[in-house]
C-alpha positions in Angstrom: 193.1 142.4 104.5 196.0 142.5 101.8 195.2 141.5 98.3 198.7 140.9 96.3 196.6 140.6 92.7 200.1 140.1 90.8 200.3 136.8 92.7 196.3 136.5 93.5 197.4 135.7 97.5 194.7 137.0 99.7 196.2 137.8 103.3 193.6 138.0 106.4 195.6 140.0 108.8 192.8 141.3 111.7 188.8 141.1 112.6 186.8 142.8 114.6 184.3 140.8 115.6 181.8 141.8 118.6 178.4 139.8 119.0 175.6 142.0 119.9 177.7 145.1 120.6 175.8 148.2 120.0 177.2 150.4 117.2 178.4 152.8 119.0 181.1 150.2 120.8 181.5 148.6 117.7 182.5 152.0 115.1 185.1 152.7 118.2 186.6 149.0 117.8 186.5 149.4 114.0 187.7 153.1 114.1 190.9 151.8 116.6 192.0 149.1 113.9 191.1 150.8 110.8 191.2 154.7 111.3 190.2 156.3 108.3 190.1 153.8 105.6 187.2 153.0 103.6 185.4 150.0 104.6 182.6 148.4 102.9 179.5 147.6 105.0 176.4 145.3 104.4 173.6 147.0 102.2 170.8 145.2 103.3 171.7 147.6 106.7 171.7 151.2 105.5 170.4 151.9 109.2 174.1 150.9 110.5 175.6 152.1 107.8 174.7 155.4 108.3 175.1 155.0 112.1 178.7 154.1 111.4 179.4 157.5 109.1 177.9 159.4 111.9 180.1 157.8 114.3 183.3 158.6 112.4 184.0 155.8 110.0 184.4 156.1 106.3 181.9 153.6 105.3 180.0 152.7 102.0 177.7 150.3 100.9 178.2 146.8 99.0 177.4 146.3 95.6 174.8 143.5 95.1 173.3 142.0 92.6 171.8 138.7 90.9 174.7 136.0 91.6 177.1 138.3 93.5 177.3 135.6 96.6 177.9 133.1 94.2 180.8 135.0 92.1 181.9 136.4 94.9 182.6 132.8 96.4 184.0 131.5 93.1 186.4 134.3 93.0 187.9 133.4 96.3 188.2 129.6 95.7 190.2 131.1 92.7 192.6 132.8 94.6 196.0 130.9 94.5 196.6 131.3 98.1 194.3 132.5 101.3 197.1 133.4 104.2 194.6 133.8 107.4 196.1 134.8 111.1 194.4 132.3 112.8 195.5 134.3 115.9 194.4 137.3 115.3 191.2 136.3 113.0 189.9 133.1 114.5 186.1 133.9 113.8 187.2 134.3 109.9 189.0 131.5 109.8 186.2 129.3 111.5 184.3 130.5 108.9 186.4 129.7 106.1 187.4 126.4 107.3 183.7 125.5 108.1 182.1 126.8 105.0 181.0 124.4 102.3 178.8 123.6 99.4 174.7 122.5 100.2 174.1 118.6 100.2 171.1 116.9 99.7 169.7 114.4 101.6 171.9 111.8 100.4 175.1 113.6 102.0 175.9 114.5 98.2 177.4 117.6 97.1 174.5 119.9 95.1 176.7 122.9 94.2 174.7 125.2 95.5 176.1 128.5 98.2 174.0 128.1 101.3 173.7 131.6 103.8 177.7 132.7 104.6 179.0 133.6 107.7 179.6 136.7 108.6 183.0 137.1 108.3 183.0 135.4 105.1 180.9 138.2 104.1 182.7 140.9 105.0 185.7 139.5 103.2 183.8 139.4 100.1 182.7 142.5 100.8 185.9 144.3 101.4 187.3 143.0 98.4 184.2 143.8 95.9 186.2 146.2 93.7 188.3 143.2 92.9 185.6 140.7 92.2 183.7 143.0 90.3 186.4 143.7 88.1 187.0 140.5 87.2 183.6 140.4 86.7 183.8 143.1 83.9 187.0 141.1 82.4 184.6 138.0 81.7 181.9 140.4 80.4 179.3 139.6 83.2 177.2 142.7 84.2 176.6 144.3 87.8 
């Protein structure tokens, strides 16, 4: 990903995405597409996270907290352009094309996040020190 934040245009460039690799398969994939930069990982899987150091990668943990889903998601509707690769990140741009808000039983719109995908995720992830500033601009708290 490429965030231009003078014109707030996200750019999805590239994905790895492997269902039920192990992670050994998976930090080589990663490690061939992103070498040595620092990539943010899912903290409700320190297990892989530390798998994934061992294995080479710089990796840290994401930052979560009450409402970070939520302002995480807000912050990307915010954006004034999302420029995704369909080509070379169809799985992320399944999931961005598919996601929407909860509906009740009606079929009307409740405004509420349901569970992401996971390469939704990982976008929000990967761009944390981002939405957490802006967080701090609007004076919410981590």
């Amino acid at each position: 990903m490429y965030y231009d934040s003078k014109h707030e245009i996200l750019y999805i460039l590239d994905e790895v995405y492997l269902y039920g690799a192990n992670n050994f398969v998976l930090a080589s994939k990663i490690k061939h597409k992103a070498g040595k930069l620092f990539i943010i990982g899912d903290s409700e899987d320190p297990r892989t996270i530390n798998e994934m150091i061992l294995l080479g990668l710089n990796v840290g943990k994401a930052k979560k907290g009450k409402d970070s889903k939520d302002h995480g998601i807000m912050w990307l509707k915010g954006r004034a352009k999302i420029v995704i690769d369909k080509k070379r990140t169809p799985n992320i741009a399944d999931d961005f094309e598919t996601y929407e808000y909860l509906k009740n039983k009606e079929g009307k719109i409740i405004y509420d996040f349901p569970d992401e995908p996971d390469g939704s995720a990982a976008v929000r992830y990967g761009l944390e020190k981002y939405i957490l500033d802006s967080k701090l601009k609007f004076g919410v708290k981590r």
